[in-house]
C-alpha positions as CSV (number, residue, x, y, z in Angstrom):
1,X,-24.0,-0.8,-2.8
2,X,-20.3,0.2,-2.9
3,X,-19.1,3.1,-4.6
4,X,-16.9,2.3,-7.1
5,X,-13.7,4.7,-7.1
6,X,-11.4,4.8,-10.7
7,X,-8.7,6.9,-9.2
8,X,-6.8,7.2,-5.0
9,X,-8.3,11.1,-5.2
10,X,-12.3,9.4,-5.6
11,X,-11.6,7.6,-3.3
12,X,-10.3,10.1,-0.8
13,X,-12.6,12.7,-1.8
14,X,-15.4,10.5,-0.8
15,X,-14.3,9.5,2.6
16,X,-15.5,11.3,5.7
17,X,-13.6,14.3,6.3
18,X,-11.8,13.4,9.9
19,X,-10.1,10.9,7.3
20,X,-9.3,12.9,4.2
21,X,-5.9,15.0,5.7
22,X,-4.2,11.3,7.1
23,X,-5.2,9.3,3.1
24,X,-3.7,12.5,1.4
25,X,-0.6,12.0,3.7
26,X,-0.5,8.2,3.4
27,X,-0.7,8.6,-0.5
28,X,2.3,11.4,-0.1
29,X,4.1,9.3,1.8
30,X,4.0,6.0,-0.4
31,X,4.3,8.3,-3.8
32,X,7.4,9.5,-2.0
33,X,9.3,5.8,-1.3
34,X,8.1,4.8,-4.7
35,X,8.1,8.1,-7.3
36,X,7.5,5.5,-10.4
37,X,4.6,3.6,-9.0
38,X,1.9,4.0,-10.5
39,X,-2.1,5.1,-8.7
40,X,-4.8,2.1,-9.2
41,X,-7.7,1.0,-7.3
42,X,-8.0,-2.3,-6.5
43,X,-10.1,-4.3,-4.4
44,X,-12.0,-1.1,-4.2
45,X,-8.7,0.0,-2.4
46,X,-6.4,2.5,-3.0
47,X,-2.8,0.9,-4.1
48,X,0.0,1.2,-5.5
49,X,1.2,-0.4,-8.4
50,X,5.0,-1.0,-9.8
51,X,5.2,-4.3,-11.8
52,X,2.3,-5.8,-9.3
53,X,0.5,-4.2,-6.8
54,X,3.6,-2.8,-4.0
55,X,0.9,-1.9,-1.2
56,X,-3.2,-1.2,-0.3
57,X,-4.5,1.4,2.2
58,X,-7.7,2.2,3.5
59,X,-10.2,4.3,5.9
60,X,-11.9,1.5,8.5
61,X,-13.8,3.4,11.1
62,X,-11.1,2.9,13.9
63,X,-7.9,2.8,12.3
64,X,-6.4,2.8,8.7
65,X,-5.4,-0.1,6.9
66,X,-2.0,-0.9,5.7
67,X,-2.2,-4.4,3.3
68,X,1.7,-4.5,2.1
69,X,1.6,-8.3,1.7
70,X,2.7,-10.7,4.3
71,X,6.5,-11.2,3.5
72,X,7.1,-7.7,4.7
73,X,4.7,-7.8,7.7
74,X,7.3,-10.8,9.1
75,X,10.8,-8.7,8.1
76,X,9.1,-5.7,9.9
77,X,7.7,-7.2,13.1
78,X,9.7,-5.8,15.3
79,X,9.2,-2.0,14.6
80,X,4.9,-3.5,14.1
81,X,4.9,-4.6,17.7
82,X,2.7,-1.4,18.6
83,X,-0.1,-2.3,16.0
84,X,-2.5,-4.7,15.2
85,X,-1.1,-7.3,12.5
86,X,-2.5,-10.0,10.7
87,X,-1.1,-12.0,7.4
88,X,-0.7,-9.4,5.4
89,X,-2.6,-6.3,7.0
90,X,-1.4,-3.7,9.7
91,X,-3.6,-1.6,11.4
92,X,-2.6,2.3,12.4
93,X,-5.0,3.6,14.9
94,X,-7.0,6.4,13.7
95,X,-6.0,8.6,16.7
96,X,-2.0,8.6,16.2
97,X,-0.2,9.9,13.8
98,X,0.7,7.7,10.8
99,X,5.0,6.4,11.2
100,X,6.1,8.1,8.3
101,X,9.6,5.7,8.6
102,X,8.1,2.7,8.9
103,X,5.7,3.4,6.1
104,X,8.8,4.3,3.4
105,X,10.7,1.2,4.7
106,X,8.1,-1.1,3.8
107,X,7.0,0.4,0.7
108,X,10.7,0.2,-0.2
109,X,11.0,-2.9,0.8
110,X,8.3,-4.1,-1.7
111,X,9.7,-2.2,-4.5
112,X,12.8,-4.2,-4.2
113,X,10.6,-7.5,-3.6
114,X,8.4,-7.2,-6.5
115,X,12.0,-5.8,-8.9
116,X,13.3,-9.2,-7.7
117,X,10.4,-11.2,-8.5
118,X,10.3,-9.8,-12.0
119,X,14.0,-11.0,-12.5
120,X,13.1,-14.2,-11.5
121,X,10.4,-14.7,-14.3
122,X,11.3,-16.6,-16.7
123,X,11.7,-14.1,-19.9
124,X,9.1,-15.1,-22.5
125,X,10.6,-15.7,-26.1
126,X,8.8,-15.4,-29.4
127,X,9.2,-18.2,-31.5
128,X,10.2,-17.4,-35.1
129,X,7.8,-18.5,-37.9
């Protein structure tokens, strides 16, 4: 049965402990491009959450996964040439350090993605009775 976590600190807290110091860094890092995002869990994933959900990330055994969407998996690929990619998930190797840059660009790219989604939605109006 999987553990269901409530908060990114469960979660953490309850991964093996080789992985612990690189979550707690990849939560600092995305906390730091996006200050007003807010900490969910979803998917049983740790995310980020501004509007909708800006980014996932996760402990696998060999690596850590990145799930930013796809849009910003094709506007990045360049700089993602050295890791694994798929539709909408990148994969860091466990045994390298996390890019820090690359990481904040993406996550502020999807800040600016989901801000301009919002403005695109059309505004709801209440109907007088």
């Amino acid at each position: 049965m999987m553990t269901k976590f409530t908060t990114i600190d469960e979660y953490i807290t309850a991964q093996d402990d080789d992985k612990k110091a690189v979550l707690h860094q990849f939560k600092k890092i995305i906390k730091y491009a996006a200050p007003k995002a807010e900490e969910v869990i979803s998917y049983g994933m740790p995310a980020f959450k501004q509007g909708s959900v800006l980014v996932y990330f996760a402990a696998m055994k060999e690596h850590y996964g990145f799930y930013p969407t796809s849009k910003p998996i094709e506007v990045f690929k360049d700089k993602l040439k050295p890791y694994k990619t798929s539709k909408g998930a990148i994969q860091f190797p466990a045994d390298k350090p996390l890019p820090e840059k690359l990481i904040t660009e993406i996550v502020k790219y999807r800040l600016k993605e989901v801000a301009d989604e919002e403005q695109l939605k059309p505004s709801v109006k209440r109907k007088k009775s």
